[in-house]
C-alpha positions in Angstrom: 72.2 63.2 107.6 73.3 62.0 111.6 71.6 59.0 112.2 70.7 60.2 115.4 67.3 60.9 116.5 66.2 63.3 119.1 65.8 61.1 121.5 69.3 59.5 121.4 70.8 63.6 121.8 68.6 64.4 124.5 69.7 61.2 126.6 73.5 61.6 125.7 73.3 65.1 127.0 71.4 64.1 130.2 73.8 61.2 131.3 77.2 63.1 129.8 77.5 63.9 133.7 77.3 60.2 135.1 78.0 57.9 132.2 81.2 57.3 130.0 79.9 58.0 126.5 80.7 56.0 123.8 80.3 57.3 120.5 80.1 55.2 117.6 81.8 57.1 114.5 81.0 55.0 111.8 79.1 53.7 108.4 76.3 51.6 107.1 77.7 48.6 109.5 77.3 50.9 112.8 74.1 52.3 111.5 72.7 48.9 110.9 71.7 48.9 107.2 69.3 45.8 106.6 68.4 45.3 109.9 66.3 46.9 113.1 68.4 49.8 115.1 68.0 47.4 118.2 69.7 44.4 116.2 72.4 46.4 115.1 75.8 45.9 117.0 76.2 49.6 118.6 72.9 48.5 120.3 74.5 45.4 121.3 76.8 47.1 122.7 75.1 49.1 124.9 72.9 46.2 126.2 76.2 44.2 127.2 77.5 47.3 129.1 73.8 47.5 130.8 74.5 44.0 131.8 77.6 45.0 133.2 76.1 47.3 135.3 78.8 50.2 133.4 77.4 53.4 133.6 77.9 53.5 130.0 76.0 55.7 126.9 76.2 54.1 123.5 75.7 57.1 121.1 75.2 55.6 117.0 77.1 57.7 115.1 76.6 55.6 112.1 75.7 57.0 108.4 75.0 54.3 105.7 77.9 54.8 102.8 80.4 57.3 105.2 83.9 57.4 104.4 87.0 58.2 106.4 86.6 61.8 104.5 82.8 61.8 105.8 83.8 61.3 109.1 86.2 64.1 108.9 83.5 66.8 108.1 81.1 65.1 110.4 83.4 65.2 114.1 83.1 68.4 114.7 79.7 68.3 115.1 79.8 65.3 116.9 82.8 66.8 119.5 80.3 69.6 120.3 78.8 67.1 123.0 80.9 65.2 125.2 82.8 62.5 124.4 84.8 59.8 126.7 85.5 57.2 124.0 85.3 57.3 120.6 85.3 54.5 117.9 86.2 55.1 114.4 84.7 52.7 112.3 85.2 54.1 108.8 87.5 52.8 105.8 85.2 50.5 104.7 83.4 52.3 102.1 87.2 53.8 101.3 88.7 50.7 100.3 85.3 49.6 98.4 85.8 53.1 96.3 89.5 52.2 95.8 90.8 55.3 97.9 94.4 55.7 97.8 95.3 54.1 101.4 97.6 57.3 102.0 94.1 59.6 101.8 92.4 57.1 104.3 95.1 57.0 107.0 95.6 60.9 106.7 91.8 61.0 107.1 91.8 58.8 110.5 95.2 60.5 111.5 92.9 63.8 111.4 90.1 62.0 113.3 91.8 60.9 116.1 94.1 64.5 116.7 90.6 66.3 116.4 88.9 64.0 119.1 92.5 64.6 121.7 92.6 68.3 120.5 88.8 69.0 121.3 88.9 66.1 124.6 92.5 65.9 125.6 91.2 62.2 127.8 89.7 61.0 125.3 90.1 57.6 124.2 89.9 56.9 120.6 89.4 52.6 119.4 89.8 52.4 115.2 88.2 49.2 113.9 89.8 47.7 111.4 88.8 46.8 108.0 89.8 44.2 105.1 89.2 44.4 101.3 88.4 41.1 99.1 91.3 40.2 97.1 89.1 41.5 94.1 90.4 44.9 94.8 93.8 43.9 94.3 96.5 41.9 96.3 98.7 44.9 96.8 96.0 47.3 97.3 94.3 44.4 100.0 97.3 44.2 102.0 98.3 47.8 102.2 94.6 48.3 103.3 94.7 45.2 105.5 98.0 47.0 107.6 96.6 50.4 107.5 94.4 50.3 110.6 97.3 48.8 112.6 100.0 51.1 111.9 97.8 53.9 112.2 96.7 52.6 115.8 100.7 52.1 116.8 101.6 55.8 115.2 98.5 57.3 117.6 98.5 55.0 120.2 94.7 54.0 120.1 93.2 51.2 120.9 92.8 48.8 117.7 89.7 46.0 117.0 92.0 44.6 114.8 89.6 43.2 112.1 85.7 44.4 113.2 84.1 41.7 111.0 86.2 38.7 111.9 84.6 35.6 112.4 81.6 37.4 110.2 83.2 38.2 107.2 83.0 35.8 104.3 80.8 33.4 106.4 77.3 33.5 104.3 74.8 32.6 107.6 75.8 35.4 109.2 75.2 38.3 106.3 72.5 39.5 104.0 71.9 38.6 100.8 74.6 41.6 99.6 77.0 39.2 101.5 78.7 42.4 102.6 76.3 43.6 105.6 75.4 41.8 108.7 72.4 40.0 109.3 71.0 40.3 113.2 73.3 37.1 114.0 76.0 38.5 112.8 76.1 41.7 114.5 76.1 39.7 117.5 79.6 38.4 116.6 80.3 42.1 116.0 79.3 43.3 119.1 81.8 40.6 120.6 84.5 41.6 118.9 83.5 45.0 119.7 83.3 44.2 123.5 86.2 42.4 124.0 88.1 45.7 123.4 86.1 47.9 124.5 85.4 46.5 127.7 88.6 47.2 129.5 88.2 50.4 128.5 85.4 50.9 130.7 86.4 49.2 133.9 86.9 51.8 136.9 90.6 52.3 137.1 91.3 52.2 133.3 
């Protein structure tokens, strides 16, 4: 199920005419598992871009346990409203299942050509991912490089690690020590921003 509720899809219709929208393709991390919706960093987002005074919708596009596959079947649906920038931030739960990295990147590949196909403007931002060196040192670093040579083949815009400074660092996640607690997503949102950002300025 879309975590989007009503209220989110009637107020990214009604601003689609004035504001860039931003929508937030992603997994449990966008969808802020563990924590409130307004502590979660898509939220974050949004509030910096208010502060900003950017015309700017944040749509949450976020599904708890979504993979790259997931987000595949679920864009179409999405690209049925419009859609100035998207953010893919999906692999997570790939790399987590052991996904072969070559199913992944043909999954984000596919993402990114639907999103230009449907919006030829569009701009498309991956954010990165890392796997634990549980998974496998081999299968880590293939994963690690994924997100980057996918963003240089499609020439996106890349966060190149969404959970750095987060990851790894116990104060800032649950007790699962995989999701972010409420300070943490605001270290996400940062990283987040400081791409996104010029993305938004008038004149990009």
């Amino acid at each position: 199920m879309l975590a989007l509720s009503l209220m989110v899809l009637a107020l990214w219709t009604a601003r689609a005419a004035t504001n860039t929208v931003v929508v937030i393709l992603g997994d449990s991390l966008a969808a802020g598992y563990g924590v409130d919706p307004t502590e979660a960093f898509p939220a974050l987002v949004q509030k910096k871009a208010d502060s900003a005074g950017l015309a700017v919708t944040v749509v949450n596009a976020g599904v708890s346990g979504d993979t790259t596959a997931g987000g595949v079947r679920r864009l179409d649906w999405l690209l049925k409203r419009p859609v100035d920038i998207l953010v893919i931030e999906l692999g997570g739960n790939d790399g987590l299942r052991g996904t072969p990295v070559a199913s992944t990147r043909t999954n984000l590949m596919t993402m990114v050509r639907k999103a230009r196909e449907r919006y030829p403007a569009v701009q498309v931002v991956l954010a990165g991912m890392q796997m634990p060196p549980s998974m496998g040192q081999d299968y880590a670093a293939e994963f690690r490089d994924l997100f980057e040579s996918v963003a240089r083949a499609e020439k996106t815009a890349l966060i190149p690690f969404l959970l750095e400074g987060v990851g790894g660092i116990e104060s800032l996640n649950q007790a699962d020590q995989i999701h972010p607690n409420p300070q943490g997503h605001l270290k996400v949102a940062e990283n987040v921003w400081k791409v996104l950002e010029p993305l938004l300025k008038p004149g990009r």
